[in-house]
Structure formats: structure tokens, C-alpha cells
TORKOL-4160 file (C-alpha; in steps of 0.2 Angstrom, whole numbers, padded with zeros to 4 digits, m for minus):
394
<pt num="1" X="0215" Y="m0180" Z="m0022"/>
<pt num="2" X="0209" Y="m0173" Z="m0039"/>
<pt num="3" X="0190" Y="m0164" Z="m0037"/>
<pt num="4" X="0186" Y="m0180" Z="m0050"/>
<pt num="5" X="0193" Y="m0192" Z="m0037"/>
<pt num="6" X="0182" Y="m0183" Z="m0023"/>
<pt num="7" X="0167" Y="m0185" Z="m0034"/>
<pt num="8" X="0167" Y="m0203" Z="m0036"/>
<pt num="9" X="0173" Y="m0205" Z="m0016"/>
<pt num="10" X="0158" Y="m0195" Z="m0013"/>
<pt num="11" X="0146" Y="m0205" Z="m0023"/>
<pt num="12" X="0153" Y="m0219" Z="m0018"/>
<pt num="13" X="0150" Y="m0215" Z="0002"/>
<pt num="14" X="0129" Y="m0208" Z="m0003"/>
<pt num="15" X="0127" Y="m0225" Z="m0011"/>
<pt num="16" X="0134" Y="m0236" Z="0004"/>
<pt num="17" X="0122" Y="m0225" Z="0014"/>
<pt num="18" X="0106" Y="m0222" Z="0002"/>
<pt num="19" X="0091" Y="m0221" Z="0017"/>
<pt num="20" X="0100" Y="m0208" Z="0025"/>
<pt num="21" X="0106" Y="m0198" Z="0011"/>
<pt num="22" X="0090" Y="m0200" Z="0004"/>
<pt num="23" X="0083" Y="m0191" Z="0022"/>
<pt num="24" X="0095" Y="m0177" Z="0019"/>
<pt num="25" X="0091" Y="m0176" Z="m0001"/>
<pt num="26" X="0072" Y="m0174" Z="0006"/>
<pt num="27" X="0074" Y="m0159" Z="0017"/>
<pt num="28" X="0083" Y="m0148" Z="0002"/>
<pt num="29" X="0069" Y="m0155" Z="m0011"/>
<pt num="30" X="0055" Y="m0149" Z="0000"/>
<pt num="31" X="0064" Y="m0131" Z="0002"/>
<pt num="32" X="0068" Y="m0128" Z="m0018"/>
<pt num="33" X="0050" Y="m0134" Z="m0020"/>
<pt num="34" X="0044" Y="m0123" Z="m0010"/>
<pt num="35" X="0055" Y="m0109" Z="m0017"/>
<pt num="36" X="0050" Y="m0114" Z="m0037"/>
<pt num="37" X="0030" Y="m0116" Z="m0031"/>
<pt num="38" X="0028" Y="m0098" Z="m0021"/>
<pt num="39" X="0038" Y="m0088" Z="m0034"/>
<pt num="40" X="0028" Y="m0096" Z="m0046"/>
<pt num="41" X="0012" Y="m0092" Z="m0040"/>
<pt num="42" X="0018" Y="m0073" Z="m0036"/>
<pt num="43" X="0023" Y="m0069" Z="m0052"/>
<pt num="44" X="0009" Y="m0078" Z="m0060"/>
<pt num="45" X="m0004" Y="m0067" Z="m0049"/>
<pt num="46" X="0007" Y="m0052" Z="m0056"/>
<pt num="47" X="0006" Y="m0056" Z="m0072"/>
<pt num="48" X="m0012" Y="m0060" Z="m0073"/>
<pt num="49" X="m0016" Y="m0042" Z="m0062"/>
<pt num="50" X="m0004" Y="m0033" Z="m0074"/>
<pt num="51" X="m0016" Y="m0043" Z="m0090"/>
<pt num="52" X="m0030" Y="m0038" Z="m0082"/>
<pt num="53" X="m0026" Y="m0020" Z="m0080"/>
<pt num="54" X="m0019" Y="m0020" Z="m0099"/>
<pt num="55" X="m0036" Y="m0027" Z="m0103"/>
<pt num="56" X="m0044" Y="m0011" Z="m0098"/>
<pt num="57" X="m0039" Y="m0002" Z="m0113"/>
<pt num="58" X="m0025" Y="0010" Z="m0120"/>
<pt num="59" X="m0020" Y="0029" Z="m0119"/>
<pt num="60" X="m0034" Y="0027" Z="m0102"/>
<pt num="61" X="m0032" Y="0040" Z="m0086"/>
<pt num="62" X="m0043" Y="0033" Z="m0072"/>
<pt num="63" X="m0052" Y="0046" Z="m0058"/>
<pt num="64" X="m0053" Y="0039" Z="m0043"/>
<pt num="65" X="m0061" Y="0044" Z="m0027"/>
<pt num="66" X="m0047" Y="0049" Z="m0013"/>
<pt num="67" X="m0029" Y="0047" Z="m0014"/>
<pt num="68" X="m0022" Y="0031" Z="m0022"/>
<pt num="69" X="m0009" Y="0022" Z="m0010"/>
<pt num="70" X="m0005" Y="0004" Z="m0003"/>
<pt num="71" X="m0012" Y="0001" Z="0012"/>
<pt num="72" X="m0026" Y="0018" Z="0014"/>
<pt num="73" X="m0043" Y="0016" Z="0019"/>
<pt num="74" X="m0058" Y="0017" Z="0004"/>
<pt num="75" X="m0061" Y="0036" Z="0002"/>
<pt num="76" X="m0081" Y="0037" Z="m0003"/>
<pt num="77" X="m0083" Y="0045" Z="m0018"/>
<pt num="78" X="m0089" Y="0064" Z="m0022"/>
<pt num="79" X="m0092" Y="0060" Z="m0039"/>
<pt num="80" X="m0108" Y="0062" Z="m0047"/>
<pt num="81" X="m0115" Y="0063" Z="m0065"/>
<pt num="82" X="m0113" Y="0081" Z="m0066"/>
<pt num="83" X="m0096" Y="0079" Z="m0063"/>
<pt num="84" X="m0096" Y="0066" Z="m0077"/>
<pt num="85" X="m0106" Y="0077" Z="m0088"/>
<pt num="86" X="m0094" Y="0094" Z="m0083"/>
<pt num="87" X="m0079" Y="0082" Z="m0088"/>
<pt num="88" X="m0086" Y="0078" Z="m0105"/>
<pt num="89" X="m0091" Y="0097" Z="m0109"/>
<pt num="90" X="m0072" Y="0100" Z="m0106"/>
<pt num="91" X="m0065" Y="0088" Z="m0114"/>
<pt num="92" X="m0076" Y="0088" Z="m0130"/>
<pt num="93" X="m0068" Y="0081" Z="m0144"/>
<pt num="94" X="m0052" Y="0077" Z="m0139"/>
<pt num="95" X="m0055" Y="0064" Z="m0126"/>
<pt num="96" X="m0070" Y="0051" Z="m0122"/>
<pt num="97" X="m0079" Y="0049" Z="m0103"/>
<pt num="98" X="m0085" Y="0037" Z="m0094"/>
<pt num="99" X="m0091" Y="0031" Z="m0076"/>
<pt num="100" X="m0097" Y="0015" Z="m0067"/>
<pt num="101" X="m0107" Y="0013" Z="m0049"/>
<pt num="102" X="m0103" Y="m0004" Z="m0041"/>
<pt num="103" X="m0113" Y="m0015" Z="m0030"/>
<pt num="104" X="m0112" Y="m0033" Z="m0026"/>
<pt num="105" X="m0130" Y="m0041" Z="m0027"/>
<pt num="106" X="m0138" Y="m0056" Z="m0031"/>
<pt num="107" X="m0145" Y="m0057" Z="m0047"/>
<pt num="108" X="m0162" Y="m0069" Z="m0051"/>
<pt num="109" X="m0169" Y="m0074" Z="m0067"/>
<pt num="110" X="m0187" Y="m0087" Z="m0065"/>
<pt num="111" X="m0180" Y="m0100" Z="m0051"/>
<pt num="112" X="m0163" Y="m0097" Z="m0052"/>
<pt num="113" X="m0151" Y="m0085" Z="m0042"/>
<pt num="114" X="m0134" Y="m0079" Z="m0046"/>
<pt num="115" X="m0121" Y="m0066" Z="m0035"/>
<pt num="116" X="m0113" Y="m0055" Z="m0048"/>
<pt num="117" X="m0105" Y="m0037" Z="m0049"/>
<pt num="118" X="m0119" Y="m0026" Z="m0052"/>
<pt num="119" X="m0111" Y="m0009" Z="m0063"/>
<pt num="120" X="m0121" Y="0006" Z="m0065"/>
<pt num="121" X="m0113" Y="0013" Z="m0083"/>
<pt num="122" X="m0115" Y="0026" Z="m0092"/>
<pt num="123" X="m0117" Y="0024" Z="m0112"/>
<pt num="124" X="m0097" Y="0026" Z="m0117"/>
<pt num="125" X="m0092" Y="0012" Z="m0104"/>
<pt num="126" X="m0091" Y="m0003" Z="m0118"/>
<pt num="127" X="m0079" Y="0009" Z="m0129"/>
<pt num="128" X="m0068" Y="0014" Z="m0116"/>
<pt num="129" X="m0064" Y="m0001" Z="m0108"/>
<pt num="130" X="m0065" Y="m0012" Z="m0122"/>
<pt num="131" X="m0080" Y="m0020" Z="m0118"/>
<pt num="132" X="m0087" Y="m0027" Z="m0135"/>
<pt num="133" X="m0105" Y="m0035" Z="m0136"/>
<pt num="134" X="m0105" Y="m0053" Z="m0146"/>
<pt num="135" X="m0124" Y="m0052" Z="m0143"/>
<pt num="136" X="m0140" Y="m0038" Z="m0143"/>
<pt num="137" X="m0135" Y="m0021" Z="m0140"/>
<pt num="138" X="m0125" Y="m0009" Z="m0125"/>
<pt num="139" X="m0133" Y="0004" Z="m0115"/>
<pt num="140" X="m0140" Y="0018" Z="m0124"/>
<pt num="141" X="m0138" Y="0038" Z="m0120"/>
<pt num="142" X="m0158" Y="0035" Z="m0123"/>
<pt num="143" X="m0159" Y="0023" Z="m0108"/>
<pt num="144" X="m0147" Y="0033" Z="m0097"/>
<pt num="145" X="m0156" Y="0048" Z="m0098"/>
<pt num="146" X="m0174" Y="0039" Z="m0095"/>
<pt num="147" X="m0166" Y="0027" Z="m0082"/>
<pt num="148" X="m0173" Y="0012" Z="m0089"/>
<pt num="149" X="m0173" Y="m0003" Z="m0082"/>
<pt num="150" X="m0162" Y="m0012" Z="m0095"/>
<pt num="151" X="m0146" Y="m0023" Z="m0090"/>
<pt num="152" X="m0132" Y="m0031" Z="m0101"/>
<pt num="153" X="m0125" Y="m0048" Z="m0097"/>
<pt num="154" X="m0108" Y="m0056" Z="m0093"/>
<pt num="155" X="m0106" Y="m0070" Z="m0101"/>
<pt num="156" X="m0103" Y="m0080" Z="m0085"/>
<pt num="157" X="m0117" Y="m0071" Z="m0078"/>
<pt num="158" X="m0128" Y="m0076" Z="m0095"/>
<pt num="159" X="m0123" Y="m0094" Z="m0092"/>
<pt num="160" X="m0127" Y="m0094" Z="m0076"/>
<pt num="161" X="m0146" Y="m0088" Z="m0075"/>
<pt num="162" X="m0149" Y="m0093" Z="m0092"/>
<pt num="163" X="m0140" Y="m0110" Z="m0097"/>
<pt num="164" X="m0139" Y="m0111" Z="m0116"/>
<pt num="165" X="m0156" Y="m0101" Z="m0118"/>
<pt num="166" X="m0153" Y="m0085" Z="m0127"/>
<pt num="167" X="m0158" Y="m0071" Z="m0113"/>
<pt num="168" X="m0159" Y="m0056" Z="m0124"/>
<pt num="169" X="m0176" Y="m0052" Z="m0119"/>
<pt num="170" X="m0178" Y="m0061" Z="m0106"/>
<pt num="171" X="m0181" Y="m0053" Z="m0088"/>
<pt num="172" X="m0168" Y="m0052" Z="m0072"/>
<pt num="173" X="m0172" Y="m0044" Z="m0055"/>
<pt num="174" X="m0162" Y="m0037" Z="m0043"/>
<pt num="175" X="m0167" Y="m0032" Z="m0026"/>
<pt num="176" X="m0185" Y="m0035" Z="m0033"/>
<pt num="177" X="m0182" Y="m0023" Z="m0047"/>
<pt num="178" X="m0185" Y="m0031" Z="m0064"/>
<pt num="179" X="m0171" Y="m0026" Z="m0080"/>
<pt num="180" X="m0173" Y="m0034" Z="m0097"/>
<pt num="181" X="m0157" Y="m0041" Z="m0105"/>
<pt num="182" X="m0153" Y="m0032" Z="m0120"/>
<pt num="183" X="m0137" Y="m0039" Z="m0123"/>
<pt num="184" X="m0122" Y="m0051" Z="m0118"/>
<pt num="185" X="m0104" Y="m0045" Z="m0119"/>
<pt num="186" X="m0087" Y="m0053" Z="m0123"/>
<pt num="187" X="m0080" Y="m0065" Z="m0111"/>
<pt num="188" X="m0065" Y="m0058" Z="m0100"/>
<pt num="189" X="m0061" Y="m0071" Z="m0090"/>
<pt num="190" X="m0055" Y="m0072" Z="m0071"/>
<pt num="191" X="m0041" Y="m0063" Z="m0061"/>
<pt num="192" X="m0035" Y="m0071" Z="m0046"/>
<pt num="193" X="m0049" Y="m0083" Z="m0044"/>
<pt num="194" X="m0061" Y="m0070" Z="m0046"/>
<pt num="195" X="m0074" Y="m0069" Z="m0062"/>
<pt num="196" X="m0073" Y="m0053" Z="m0069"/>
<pt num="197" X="m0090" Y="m0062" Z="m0084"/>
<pt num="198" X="m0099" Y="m0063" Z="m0067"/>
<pt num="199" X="m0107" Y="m0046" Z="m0069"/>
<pt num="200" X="m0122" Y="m0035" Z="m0075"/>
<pt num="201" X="m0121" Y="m0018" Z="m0083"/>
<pt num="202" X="m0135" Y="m0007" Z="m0078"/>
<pt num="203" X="m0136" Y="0011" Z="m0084"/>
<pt num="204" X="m0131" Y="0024" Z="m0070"/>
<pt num="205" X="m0145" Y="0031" Z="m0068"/>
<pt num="206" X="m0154" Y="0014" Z="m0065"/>
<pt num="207" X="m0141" Y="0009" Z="m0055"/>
<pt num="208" X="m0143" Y="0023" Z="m0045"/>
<pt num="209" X="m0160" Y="0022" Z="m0039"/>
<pt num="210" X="m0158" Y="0004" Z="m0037"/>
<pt num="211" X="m0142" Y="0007" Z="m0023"/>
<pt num="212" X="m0152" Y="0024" Z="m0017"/>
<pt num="213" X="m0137" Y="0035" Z="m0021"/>
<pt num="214" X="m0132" Y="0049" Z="m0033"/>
<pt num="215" X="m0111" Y="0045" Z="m0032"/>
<pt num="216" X="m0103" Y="0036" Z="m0046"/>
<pt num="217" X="m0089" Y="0028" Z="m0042"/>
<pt num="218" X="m0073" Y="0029" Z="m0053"/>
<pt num="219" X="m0073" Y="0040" Z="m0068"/>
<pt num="220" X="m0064" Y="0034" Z="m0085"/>
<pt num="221" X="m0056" Y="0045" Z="m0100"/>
<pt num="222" X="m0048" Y="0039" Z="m0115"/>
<pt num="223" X="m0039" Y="0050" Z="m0123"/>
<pt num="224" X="m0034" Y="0045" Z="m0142"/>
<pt num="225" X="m0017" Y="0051" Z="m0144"/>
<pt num="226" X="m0002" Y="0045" Z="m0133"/>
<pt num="227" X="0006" Y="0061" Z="m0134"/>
<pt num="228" X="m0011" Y="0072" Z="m0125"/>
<pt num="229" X="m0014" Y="0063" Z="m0108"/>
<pt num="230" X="m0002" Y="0075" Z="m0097"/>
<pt num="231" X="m0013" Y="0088" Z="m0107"/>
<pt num="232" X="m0029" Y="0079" Z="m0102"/>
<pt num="233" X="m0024" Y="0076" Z="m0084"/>
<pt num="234" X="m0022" Y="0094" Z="m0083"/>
<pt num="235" X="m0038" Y="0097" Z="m0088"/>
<pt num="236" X="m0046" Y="0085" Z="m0079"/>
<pt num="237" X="m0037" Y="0092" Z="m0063"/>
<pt num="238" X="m0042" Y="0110" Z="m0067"/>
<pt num="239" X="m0060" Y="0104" Z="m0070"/>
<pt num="240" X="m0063" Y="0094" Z="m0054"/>
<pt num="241" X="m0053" Y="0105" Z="m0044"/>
<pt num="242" X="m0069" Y="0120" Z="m0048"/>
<pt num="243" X="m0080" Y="0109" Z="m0037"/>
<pt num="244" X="m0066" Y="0095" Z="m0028"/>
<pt num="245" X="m0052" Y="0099" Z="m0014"/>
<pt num="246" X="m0037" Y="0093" Z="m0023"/>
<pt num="247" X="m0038" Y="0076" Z="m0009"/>
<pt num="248" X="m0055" Y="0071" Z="m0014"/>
<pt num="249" X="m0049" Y="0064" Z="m0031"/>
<pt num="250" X="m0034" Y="0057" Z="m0038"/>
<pt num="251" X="m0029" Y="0055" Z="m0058"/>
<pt num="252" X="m0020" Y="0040" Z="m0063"/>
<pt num="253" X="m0014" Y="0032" Z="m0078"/>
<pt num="254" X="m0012" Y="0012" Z="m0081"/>
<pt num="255" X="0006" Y="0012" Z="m0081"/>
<pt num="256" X="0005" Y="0020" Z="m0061"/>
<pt num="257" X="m0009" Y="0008" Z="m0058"/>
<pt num="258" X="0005" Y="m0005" Z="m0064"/>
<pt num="259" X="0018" Y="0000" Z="m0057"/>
<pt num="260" X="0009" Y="0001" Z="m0040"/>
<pt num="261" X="0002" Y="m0015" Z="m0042"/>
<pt num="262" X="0019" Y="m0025" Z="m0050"/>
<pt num="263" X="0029" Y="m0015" Z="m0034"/>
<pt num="264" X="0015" Y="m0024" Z="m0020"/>
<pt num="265" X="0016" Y="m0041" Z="m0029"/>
<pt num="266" X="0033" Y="m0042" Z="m0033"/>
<pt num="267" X="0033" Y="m0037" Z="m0013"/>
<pt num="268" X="0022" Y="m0051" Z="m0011"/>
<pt num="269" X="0035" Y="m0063" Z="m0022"/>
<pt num="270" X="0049" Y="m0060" Z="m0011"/>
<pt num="271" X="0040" Y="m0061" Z="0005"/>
<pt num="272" X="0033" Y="m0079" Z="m0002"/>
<pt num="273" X="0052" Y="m0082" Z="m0008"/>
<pt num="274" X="0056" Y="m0078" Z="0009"/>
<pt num="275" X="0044" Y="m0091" Z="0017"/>
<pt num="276" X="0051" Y="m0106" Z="0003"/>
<pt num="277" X="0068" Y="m0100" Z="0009"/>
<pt num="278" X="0067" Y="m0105" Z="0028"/>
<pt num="279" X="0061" Y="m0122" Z="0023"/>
<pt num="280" X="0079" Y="m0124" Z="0011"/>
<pt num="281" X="0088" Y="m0116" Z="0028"/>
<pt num="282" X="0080" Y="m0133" Z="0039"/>
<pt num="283" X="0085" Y="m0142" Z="0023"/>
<pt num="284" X="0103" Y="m0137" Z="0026"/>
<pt num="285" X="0104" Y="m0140" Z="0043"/>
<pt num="286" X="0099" Y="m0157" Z="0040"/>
<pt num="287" X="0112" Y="m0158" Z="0030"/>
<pt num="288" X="0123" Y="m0151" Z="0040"/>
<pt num="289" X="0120" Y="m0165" Z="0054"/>
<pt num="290" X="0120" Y="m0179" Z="0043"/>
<pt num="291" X="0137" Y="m0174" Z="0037"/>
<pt num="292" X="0142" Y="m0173" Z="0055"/>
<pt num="293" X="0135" Y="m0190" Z="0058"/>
<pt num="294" X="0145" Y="m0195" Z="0042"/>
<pt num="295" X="0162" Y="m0190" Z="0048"/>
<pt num="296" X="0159" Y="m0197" Z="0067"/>
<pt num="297" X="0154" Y="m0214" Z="0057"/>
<pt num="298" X="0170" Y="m0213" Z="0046"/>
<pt num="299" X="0181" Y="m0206" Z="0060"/>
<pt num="300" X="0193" Y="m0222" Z="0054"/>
<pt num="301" X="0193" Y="m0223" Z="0037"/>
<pt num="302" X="0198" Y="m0204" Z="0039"/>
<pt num="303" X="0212" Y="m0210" Z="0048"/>
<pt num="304" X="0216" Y="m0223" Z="0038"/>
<pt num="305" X="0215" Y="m0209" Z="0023"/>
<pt num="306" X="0227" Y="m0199" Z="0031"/>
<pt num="307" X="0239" Y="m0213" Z="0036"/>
<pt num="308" X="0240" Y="m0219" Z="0017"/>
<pt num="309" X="0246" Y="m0200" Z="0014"/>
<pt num="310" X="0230" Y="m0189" Z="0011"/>
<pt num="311" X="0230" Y="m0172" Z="0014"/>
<pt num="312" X="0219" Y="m0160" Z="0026"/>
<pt num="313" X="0214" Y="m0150" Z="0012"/>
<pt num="314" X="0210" Y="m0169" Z="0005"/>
<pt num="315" X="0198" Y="m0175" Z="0016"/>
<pt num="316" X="0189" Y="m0159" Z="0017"/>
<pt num="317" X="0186" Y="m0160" Z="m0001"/>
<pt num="318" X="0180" Y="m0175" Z="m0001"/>
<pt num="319" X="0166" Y="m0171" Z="0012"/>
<pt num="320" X="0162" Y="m0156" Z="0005"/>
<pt num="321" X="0159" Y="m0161" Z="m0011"/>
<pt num="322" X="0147" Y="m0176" Z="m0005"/>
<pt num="323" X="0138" Y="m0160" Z="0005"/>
<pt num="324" X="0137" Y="m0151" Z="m0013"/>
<pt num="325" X="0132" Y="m0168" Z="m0026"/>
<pt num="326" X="0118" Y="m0172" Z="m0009"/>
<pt num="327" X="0110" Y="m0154" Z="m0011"/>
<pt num="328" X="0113" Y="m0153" Z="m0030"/>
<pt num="329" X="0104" Y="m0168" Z="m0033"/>
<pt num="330" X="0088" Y="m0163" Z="m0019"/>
<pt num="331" X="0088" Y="m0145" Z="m0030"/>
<pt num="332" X="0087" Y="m0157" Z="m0045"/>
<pt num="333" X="0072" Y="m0165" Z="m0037"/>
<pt num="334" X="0064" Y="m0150" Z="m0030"/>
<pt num="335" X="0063" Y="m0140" Z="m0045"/>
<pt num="336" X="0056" Y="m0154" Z="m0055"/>
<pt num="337" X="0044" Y="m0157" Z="m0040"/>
<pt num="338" X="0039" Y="m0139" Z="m0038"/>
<pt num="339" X="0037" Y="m0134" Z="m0058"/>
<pt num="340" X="0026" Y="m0150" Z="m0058"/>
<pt num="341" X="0015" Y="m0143" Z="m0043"/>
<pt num="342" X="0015" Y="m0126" Z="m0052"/>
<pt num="343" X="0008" Y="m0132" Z="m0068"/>
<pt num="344" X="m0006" Y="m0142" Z="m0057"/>
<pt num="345" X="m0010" Y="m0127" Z="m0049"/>
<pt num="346" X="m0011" Y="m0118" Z="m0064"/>
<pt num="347" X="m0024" Y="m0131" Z="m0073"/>
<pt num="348" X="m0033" Y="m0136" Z="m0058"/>
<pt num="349" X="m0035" Y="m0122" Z="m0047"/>
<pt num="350" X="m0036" Y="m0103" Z="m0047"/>
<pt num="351" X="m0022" Y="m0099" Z="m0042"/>
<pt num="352" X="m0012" Y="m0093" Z="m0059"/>
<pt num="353" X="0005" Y="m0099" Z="m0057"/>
<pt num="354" X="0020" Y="m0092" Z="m0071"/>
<pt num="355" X="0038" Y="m0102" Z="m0070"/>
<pt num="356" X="0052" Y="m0091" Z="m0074"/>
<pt num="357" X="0069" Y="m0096" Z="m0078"/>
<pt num="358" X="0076" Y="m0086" Z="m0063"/>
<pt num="359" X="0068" Y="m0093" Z="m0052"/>
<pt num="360" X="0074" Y="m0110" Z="m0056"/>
<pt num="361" X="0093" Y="m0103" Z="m0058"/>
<pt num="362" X="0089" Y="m0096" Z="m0039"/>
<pt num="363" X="0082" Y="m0112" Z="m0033"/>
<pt num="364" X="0095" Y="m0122" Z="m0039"/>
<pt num="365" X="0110" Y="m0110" Z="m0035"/>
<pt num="366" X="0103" Y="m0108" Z="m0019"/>
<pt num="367" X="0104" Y="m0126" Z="m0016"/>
<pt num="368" X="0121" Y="m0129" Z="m0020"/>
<pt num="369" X="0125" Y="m0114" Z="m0009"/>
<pt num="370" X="0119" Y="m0122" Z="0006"/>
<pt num="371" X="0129" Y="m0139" Z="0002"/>
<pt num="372" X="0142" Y="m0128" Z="0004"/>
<pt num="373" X="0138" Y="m0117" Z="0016"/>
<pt num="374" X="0132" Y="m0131" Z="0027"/>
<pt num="375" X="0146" Y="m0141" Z="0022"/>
<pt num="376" X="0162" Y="m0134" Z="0026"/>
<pt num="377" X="0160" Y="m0136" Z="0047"/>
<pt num="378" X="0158" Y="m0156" Z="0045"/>
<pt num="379" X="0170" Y="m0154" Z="0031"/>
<pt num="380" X="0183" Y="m0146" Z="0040"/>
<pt num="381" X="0182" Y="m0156" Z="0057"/>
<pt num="382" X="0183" Y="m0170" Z="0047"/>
<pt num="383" X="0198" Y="m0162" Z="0037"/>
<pt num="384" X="0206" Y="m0157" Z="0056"/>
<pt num="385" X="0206" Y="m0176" Z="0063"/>
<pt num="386" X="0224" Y="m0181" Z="0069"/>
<pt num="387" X="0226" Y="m0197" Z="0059"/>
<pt num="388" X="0233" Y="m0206" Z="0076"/>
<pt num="389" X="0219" Y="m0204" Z="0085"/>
<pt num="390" X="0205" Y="m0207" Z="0072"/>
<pt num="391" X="0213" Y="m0224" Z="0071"/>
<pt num="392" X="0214" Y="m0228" Z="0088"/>
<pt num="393" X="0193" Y="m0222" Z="0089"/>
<pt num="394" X="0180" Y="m0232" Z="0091"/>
């Protein structure tokens, strides 16, 4: 029997039989679905981490407080604005600084109330990480030095307390406290759900006495040329080092930050292949059983089959190549099933979602695997069936 014959025997046997070939199509759909959806949405949350962290700006080292690994407990910070102020003496001319304090509070203008980000900033901030204003004016050295009461609005933040009324001069308080808006800056949009326009920009100092601290939390430097940040780094560890133990501060740069961040999501990918995975495993043994089913059902037209001539190697090819079309055409299914979800997802929810042409190739490759895999036990009972015998069953 010609693989073309087998073909069109095996069509022929899922027509004859469509509810329960469509029962066993069903299983594989919803286990390639699952595979297309979940690596979707992991490689669209690393994408949008890895935009997001991009966003931040170029040739930009990032002090942090602590050590910087997966998995370790916040380190409070040390830092404070002589720090920040020994940083930029050092540094003087050949790199810019910048720091931020963060809070979460809740931010009220008249009658209305919004929860937003509140960032203590020094007067750099909107240079170094690319934070253009589109209305008003940023935070001044002037107002970080006299603390005053000033803020600048996201534009999520703007919308949200103010509607369509312009609030540059306009009042907000927080924890009591009034700030006048000065200024609105760019939209940035939303990382994994969360608003990074939902925020107000302080300066330091403001911020500081606001939150009843003297930390600043992260420390920036943006160096203009490529070619100086191992020199920078250096300086900064030399400089912090004066005041820091060497494990009260770590120096990284955006391509560690990604790489740290691609290896935990593209970690989180896999375990979410992983998952979609065990549903195609159920998938197969469904197939698997009906193919069993199948054979006990056609125990005589086997030994019909084999009585008119065919071969062992025949009728195993003919039920493993009904095992293979069933589970080709569920990973057919599934992935258009599971791109559709994965855009819906994308427009309707926060949940980013990014299909990849791999991913599709591994769904659907997976699938026929299992037809195979999964089909060569029923396959080869079937093919085994003494030809007497399968006549004489009933």
C-alpha cells in the first residue's frame, strides 16, 4: 500500500466515524492552543519588559541599592543626595546624574482622587531618562534646592484628576500636602498591565519631607559616549565605594538589566510552554485510545485486508497515518484557535501577547509528533493481527 493509498484509507475511515474523530481532533486543538496562547503571552511580556527598559534611555548605567539577583529580598537604600551630589562632582563633564525617591500614594485634585506613583526627582531626571514635557515646564535645580512644593504630571495621572482641563497651575495634594502642577509630560504607556503615565514627579527634596526620609532610591548616569561606561562604572564604584561597603550598591547597565530580565521571562515562557504541553500529552492519549478503539472496531476488515494480500507493515501504515492526518488537522485547528485568542488578548486585555513563527513551527510539529508517537502502539497491534483470527472475531 502506497503512503497515497493509506492517505485516502485514512480519510476515508475519519469520515465514516466523524463524532468520534472529531472528540479526538478536540483534545490535540485544545493542547496546541494552549501551546500558541501561553508562548504568546510570554514572549509578549518579554518584549514589552525589554521595550520598557529600552525606553529608559541610551549609554545609561543604573545604581541600585543592594545586590541585583532573581529571587533576593529588596536591600533598603543608603543612598542620599550627598551621594548624588559626590557622584556629579566626579563625574563633571563627562557624564550626567540623576536620582528618583518612589512612593505609592494617592493623589487628590478638588473632589477627585487618583493612586499614582509618586517620584521624588532631582532636576536632570527628564534628560536622563527621556522624559520629554509636551506641556509647562520640569523640575528646576531652583525648586530642588528650596524643596518647593511643585509636581509634574503623567499624562494618565493629568487625565485622570483633571479631565480635559489644562492643570498647569492648578493644585494636587498628597498626604494633605498641596504641589502646583507646573507641567504634563509625554505619554509612556503601560507595561504588563501596569500605567507607567500614572505618576507624579516631585522634586527630591519635596519628596523627601513628604515620605520623612533622606534615601533616594536608585541613582541614574548617562554617559554620552558608548566607548566610556566601563570608565564611568569605575568611577562610580571608586566614588561610592569612599562612603559604601562594596554590597550596599550594585552598578548595572541596560543590557544586564536585560539580559537578567529576558533570561526570567524566557524562563517563564518555557515553564508556560511546559504547562500547554501537558494538555497536547492528554491530547495524545486520547488519541491513542481512540486509535485502539478504531482497531478493536475494525478487527475484521483487518482481517479481511490481510486475507486479500496486505501486508503487516500495510495496515500499520494505514492506522498510523489516520493517527498523524487526526492530530495534523487538530494542530491546524489549534493554532488558528490559539493565534485568534492571542490577538484578543492583545486588544482586549493587558496581557501583551507577541505570536512568533516558532512557536507555530513547535505547536504544529509537536502535534504530528504525538500522532506518531501515540500512534504506533494501536498502529502496531493492528498491524500484528493474525488474519485468521481477526476474521473469525466478533
Amino acid at each position: 500500500m502506497s503512503l497515497a493509498e493509506a492517505f485516502k484509507v485514512a480519510l476515508g475511515a475519519i469520515a465514516a466515524n466523524r463524532l468520534r474523530s472529531s472528540l479526538t481532533v478536540l483534545g490535540v486543538v485544545i493542547g496546541v492552543m494552549s501551546v500558541v496562547l501561553l508562548v504568546a503571552i510570554g514572549t509578549g511580556a518579554r518584549d514589552e519588559v525589554s521595550a520598557g527598559i529600552e525606553d529608559l534611555g541610551s549609554n545609561l548605567l543604573i545604581v541600585a541599592p543592594g545586590g541585583f539577583e532573581f529571587g533576593q529580598a529588596p536591600t533598603v537604600s543608603k543612598f542620599t543626595l550627598e551621594t548624588v551630589g559626590d557622584l556629579e562632582r566626579r563625574l563633571y563633564g563627562r557624564a550626567l546624574v540623576s536620582a528618583n525617591l518612589v512612593s505609592g500614594e494617592t493623589v487628590r485634585a478638588d473632589d477627585v482622587s487618583t493612586f499614582a506613583s509618586v517620584l521624588g526627582v532631582t532636576e536632570t531626571f527628564d534628560e536622563v531618562l527621556n522624559r520629554r514635557v509636551v506641556r509647562g515646564e520640569f523640575v528646576t535645580e531652583s525648586d530642588v534646592a528650596m524643596g518647593n512644593r511643585v509636581a509634574v504630571l503623567g499624562s494618565s495621572a493629568a487625565t485622570g484628576l483633571f479631565g480635559a482641563v489644562d492643570p498647569i497651575g492648578r493644585t494636587v495634594s498628597i498626604s494633605g500636602l498641596r504641589f502646583r502642577v507646573i507641567g504634563v509630560v509625554g505619554r509612556l504607556g503601560a507595561t504588563l498591565g501596569v500605567d507607567r503615565d500614572a505618576q507624579v514627579l516631585l522634586p527630591v527634596t519635596a519628596a523627601q519631607r513628604l515620605f520623612g526620609t533622606l534615601r533616594v532610591d536608585t541613582v541614574f548616569v548617562e554617559v554620552p559616549e558608548a566607548e566610556a561606561l566601563d570608565d564611568v562604572r569605575g568611577e562610580i564604584a571608586s566614588e561610592l565605594g569612599l562612603s559604601l561597603e562594596p554590597g550596599d550598591f550594585s552598578i548595572l547597565s541596560q543590557e544586564e538589566i536585560l539580559g537578567v530580565a529576558g533570561e526570567i521571562l524566557s524562563t517563564l515562557t518555557g515553564v508556560l510552554a511546559a504547562i500547554a504541553g501537558i494538555s497536547l500529552l492528554v491530547g495524545g492519549i486520547g488519541v491513542s485510545n481512540i486509535m485502539l478503539v478504531s482497531v478493536s472496531e475494525r478487527t475484521r476488515e483487518v482481517g479481511l485486508r490481510k486475507a486479500l494480500g496486505a501486508r503487516s507493515r500495510d495496515i500499520t501504515r494505514q492506522f498510523l497515518v489516520e493517527a498523524v492526518v487526526l492530530c495534523g488537522v487538530g494542530g491546524v485547528l489549534g493554532i488558528g484557535v490559539g493565534v485568534g485568542l492571542a490577538q484578543a488578548a492583545e486588544r482586549f486585555t493587558p496581557l501583551p501577547a507577541t505570536i512568533t513563527g516558532w512557536s507555530i513551527a513547535l505547536a504544529f510539529g509537536t502535534s504530528l509528533v504525538v500522532g506518531v508517537v501515540f500512534g504506533v502502539f494501536p498502529a502496531r497491534r493492528a498491524g500484528r493481527l493474525d488474519p485468521v483470527v481477526a476474521l473469525r472475531y466478533e
